[in-house]
Structure formats: structure tokens, C-alpha cells
LOTORGU-312944 format. One record per residue: residue number from 1; x, y, z of N, C-alpha, C, CB in turn. Coordinates in Angstrom, 2 decimals. Atoms other than C-alpha are relative to their C-alpha. Glycine has a CB too. Example, Ala and Ser with C-alpha at 12.3 -4.5 7.8 and 13.67 -1.06 7.14 Angstrom:
<vogus>
{seq: 1	n.xx: 0.89	n.yy: -1.19	n.zz: 0.00	ca.xx: 12.30	ca.yy: -4.50	ca.zz: 7.80	c.xx: 0.90	c.yy: 1.20	c.zz: 0.00	cb.xx: -0.99	cb.yy: 0.03	cb.zz: 1.25};
{seq: 2	n.xx: -0.82	n.yy: -1.19	n.zz: -0.06	ca.xx: 13.67	ca.yy: -1.06	ca.zz: 7.14	c.xx: -0.77	c.yy: 1.09	c.zz: 0.73	cb.xx: 0.41	cb.yy: 0.46	cb.zz: -1.42};
</vogus>
This chain:
<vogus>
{seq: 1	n.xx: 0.86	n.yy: -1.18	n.zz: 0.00	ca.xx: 0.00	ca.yy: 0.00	ca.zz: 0.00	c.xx: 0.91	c.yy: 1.24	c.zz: 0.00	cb.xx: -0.98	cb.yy: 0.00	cb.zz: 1.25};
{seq: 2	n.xx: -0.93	n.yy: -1.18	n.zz: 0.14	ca.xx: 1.48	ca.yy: 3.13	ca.zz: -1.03	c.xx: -0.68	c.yy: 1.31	c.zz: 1.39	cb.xx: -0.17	cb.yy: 0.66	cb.zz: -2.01};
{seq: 3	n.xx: 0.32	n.yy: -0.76	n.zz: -1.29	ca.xx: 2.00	ca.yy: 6.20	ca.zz: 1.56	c.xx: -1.41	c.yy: 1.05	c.zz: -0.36	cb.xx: 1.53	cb.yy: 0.99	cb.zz: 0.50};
{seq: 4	n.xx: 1.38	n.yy: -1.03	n.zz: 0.48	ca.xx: -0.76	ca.yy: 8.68	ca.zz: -0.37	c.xx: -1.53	c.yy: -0.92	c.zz: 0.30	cb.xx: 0.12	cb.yy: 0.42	cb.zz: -2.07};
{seq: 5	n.xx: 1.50	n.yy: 0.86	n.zz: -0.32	ca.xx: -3.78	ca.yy: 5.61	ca.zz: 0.36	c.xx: 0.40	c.yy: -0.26	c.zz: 1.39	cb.xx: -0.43	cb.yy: -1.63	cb.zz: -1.00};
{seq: 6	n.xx: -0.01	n.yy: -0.68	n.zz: -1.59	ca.xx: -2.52	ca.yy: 5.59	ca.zz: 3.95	c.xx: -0.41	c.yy: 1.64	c.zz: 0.44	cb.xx: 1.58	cb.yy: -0.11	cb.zz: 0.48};
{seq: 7	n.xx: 0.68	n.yy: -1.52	n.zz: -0.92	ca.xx: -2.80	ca.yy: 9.42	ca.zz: 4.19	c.xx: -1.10	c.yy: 0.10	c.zz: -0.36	cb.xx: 0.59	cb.yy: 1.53	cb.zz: -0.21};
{seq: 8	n.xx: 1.20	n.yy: 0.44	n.zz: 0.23	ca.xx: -6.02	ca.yy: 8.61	ca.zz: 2.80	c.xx: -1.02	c.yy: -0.78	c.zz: 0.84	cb.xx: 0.19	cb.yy: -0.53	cb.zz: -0.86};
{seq: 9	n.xx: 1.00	n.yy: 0.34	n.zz: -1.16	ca.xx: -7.53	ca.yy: 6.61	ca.zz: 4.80	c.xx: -0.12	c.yy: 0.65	c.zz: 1.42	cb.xx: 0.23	cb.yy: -1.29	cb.zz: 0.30};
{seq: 10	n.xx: 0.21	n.yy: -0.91	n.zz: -1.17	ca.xx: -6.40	ca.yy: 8.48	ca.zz: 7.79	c.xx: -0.61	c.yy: 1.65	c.zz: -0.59	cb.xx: 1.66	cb.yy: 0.11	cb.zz: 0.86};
{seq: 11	n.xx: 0.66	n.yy: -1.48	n.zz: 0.39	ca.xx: -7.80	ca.yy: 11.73	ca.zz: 6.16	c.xx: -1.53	c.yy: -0.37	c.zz: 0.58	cb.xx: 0.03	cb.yy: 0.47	cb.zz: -1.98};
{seq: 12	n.xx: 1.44	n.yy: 0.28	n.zz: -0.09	ca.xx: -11.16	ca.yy: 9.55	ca.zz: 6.27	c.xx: -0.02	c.yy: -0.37	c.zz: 1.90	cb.xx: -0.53	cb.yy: -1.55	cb.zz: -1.30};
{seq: 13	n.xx: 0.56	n.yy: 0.26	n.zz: -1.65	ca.xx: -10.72	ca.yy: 8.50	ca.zz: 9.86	c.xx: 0.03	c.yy: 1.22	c.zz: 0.34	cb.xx: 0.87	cb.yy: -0.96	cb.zz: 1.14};
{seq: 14	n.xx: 0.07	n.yy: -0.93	n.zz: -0.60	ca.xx: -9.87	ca.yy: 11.78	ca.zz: 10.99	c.xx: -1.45	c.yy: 0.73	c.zz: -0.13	cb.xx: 1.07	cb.yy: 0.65	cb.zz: -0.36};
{seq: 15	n.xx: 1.37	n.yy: -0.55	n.zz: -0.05	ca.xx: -13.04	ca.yy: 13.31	ca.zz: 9.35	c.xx: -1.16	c.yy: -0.85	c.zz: 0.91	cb.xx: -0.47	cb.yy: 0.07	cb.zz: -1.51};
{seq: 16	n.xx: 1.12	n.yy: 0.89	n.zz: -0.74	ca.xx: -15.22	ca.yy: 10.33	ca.zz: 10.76	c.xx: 0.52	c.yy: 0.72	c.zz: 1.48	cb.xx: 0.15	cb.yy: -2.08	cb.zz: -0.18};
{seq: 17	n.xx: -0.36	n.yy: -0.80	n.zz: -1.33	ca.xx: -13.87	ca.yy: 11.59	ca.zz: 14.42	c.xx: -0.64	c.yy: 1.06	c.zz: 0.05	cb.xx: 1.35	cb.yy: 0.40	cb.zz: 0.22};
{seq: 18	n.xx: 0.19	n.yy: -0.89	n.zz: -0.13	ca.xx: -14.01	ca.yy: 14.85	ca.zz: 13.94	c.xx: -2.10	c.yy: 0.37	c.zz: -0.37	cb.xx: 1.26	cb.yy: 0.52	cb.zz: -0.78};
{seq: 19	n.xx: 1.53	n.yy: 0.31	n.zz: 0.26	ca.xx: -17.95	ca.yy: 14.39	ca.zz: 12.54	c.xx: -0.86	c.yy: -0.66	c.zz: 1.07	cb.xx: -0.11	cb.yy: -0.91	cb.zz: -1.16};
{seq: 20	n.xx: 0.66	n.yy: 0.43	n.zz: -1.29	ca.xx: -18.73	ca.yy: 12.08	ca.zz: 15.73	c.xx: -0.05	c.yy: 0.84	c.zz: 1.34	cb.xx: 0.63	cb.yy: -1.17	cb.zz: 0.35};
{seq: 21	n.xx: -0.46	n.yy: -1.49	n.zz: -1.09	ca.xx: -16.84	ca.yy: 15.14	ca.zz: 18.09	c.xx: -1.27	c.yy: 0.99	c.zz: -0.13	cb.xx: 1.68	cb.yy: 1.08	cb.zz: -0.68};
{seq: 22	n.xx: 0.71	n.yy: -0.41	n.zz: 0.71	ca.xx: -19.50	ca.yy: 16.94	ca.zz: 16.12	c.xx: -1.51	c.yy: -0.07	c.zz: 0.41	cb.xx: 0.34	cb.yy: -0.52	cb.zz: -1.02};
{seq: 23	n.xx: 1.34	n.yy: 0.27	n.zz: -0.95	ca.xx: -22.42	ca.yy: 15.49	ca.zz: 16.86	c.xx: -0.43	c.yy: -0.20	c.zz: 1.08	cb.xx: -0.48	cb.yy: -0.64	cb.zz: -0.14};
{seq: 24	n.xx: -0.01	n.yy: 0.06	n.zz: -1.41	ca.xx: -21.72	ca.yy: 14.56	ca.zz: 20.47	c.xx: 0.20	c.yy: 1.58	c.zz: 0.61	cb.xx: 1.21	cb.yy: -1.05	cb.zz: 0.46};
{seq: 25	n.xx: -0.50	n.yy: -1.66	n.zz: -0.55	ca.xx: -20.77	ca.yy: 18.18	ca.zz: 21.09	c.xx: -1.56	c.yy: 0.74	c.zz: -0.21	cb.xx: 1.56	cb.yy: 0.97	cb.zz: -1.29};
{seq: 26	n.xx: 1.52	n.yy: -0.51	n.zz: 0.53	ca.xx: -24.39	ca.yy: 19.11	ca.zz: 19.48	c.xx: -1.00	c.yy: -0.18	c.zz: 1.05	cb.xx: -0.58	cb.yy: -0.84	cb.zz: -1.33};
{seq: 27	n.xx: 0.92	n.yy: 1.00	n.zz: -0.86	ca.xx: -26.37	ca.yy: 16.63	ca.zz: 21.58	c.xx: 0.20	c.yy: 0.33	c.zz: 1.17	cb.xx: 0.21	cb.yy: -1.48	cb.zz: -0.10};
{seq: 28	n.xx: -0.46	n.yy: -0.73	n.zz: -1.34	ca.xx: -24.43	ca.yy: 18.08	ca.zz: 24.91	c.xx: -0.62	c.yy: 1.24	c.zz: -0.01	cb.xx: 1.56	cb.yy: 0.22	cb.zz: 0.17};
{seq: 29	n.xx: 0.43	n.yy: -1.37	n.zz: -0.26	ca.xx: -25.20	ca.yy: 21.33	ca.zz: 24.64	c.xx: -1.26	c.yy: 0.00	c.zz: -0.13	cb.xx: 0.55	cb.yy: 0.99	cb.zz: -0.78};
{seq: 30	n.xx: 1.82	n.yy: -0.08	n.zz: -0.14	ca.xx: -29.21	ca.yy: 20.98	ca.zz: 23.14	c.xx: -0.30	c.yy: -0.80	c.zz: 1.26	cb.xx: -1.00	cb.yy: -0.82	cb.zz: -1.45};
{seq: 31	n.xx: 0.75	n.yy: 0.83	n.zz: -0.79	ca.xx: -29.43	ca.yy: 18.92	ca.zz: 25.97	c.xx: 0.60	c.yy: 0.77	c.zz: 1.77	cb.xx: 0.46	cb.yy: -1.95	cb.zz: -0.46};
{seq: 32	n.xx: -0.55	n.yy: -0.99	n.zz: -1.13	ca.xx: -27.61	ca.yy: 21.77	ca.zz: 28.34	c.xx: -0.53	c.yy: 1.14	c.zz: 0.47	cb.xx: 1.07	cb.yy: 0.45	cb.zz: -0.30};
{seq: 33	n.xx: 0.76	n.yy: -1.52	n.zz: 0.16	ca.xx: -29.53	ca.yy: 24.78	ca.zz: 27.31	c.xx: -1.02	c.yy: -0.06	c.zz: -0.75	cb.xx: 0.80	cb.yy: 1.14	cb.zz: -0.62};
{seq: 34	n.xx: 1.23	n.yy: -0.45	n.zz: 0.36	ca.xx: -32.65	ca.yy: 26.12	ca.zz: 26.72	c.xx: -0.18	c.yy: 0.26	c.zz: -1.31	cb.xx: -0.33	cb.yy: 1.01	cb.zz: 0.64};
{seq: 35	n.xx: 0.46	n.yy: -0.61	n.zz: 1.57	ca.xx: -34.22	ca.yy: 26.79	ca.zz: 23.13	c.xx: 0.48	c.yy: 1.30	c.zz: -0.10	cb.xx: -1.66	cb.yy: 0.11	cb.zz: -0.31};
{seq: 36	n.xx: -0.30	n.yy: -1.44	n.zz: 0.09	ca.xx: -34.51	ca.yy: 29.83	ca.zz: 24.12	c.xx: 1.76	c.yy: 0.94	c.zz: -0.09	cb.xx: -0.76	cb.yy: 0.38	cb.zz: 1.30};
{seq: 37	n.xx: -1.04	n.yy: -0.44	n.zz: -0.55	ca.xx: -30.94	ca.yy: 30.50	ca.zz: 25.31	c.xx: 0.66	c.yy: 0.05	c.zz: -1.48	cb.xx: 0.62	cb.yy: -0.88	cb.zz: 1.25};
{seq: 38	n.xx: -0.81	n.yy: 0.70	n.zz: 1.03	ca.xx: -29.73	ca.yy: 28.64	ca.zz: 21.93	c.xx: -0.39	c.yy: 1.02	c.zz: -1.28	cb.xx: -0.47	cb.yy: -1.79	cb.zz: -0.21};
{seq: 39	n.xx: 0.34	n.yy: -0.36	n.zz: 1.02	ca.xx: -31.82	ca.yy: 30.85	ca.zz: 19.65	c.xx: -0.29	c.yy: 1.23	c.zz: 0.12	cb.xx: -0.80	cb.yy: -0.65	cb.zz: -0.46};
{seq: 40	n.xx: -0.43	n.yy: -1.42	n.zz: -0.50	ca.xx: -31.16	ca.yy: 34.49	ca.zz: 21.58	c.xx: 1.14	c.yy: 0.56	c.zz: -0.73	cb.xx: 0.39	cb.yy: 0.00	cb.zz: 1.49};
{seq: 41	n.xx: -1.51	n.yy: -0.77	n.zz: 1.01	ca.xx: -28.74	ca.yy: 37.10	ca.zz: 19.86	c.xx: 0.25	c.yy: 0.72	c.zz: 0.55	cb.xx: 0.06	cb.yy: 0.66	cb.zz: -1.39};
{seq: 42	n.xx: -0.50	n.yy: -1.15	n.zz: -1.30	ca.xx: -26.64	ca.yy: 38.91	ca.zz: 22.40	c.xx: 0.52	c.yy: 1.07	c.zz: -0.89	cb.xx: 1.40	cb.yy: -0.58	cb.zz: 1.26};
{seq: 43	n.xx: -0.93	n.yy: -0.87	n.zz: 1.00	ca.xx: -24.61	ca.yy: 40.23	ca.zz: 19.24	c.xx: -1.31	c.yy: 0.76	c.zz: -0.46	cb.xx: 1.02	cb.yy: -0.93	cb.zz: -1.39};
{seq: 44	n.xx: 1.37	n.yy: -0.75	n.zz: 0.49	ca.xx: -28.11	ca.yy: 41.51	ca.zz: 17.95	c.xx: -0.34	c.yy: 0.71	c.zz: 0.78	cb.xx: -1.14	cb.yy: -0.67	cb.zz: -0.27};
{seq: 45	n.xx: -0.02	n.yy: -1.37	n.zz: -0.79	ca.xx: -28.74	ca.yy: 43.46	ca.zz: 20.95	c.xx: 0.95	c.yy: 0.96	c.zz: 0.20	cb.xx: -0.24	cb.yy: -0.18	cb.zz: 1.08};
{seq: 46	n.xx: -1.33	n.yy: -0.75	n.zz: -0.39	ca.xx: -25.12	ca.yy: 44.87	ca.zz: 21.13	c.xx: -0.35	c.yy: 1.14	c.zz: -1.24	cb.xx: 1.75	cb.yy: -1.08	cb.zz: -0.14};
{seq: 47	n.xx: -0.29	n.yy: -0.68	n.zz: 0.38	ca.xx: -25.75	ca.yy: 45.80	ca.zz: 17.94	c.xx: -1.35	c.yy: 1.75	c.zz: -0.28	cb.xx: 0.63	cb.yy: -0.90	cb.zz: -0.91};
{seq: 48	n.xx: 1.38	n.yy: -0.63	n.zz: -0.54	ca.xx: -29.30	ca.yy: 47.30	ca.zz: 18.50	c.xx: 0.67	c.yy: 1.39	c.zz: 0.73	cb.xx: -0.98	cb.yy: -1.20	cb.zz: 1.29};
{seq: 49	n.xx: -0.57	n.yy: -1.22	n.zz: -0.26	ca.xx: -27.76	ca.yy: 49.45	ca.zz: 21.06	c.xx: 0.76	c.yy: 1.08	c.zz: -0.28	cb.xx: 0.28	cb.yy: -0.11	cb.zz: 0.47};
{seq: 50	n.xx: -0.83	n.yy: -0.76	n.zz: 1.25	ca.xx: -25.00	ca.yy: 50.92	ca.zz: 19.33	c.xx: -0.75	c.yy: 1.19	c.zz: -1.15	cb.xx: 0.51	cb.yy: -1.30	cb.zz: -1.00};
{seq: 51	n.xx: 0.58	n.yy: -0.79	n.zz: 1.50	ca.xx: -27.21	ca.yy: 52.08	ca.zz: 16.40	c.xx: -1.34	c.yy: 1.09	c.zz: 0.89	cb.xx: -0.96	cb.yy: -1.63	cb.zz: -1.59};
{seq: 52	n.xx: 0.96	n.yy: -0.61	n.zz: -0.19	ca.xx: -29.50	ca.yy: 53.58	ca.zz: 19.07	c.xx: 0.67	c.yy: 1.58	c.zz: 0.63	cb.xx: -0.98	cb.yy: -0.93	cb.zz: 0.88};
{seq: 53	n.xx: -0.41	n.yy: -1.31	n.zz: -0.30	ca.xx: -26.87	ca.yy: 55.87	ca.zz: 20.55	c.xx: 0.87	c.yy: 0.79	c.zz: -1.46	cb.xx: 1.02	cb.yy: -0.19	cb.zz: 1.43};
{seq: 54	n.xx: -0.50	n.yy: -0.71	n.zz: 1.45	ca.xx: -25.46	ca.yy: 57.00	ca.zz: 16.92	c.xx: -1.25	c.yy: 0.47	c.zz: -0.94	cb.xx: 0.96	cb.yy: -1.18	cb.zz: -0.96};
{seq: 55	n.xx: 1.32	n.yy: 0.01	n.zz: 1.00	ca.xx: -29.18	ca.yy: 57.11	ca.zz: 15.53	c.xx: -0.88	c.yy: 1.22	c.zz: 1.08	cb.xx: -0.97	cb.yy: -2.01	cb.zz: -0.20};
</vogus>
């Protein structure tokens, strides 16, 4: 087996990992925090304010 189908297959394991990191990291957190918390925009009020003292 040549070295380019080794860095190949480890290219594919690494993505498979990094894709399972992925979804376990997803599943932690929706299952940490609130909808609400998850679908709030702090940056959207920052920028809200901002435009209210220049406006």
C-alpha cells in the first residue's frame, strides 16, 4: 500500500472523528440549554444598542 492511500484513509478516519466530536458536542449542549438561550442574539442586541446611541 502506497503512503498517499494511507494518508487517505487516515484523512477519512480523521473526518469520521471529527464528525462524531460533532455530533456529540451538538447533543451536549441541546441537551444543556434552553431553546430559548440557543436561539437568543446577544450580538443583535449589542448591535441594537449601538445604532440607538449614533441614531
Amino acid at each position: 500500500m502506497s503512503f498517499w492511500n494511507l494518508m487517505e484513509y487516515a484523512a477519512w478516519g480523521l473526518s469520521a472523528v471529527f464528525g462524531l466530536y460533532i455530533v456529540i458536542d451538538w447533543l451536549k449542549t441541546d441537551a444543556t440549554y434552553d431553546e430559548e438561550v440557543l436561539t437568543s442574539s446577544r450580538e443583535g442586541e449589542l448591535e441594537a444598542m449601538v445604532e440607538e446611541r449614533h441614531g
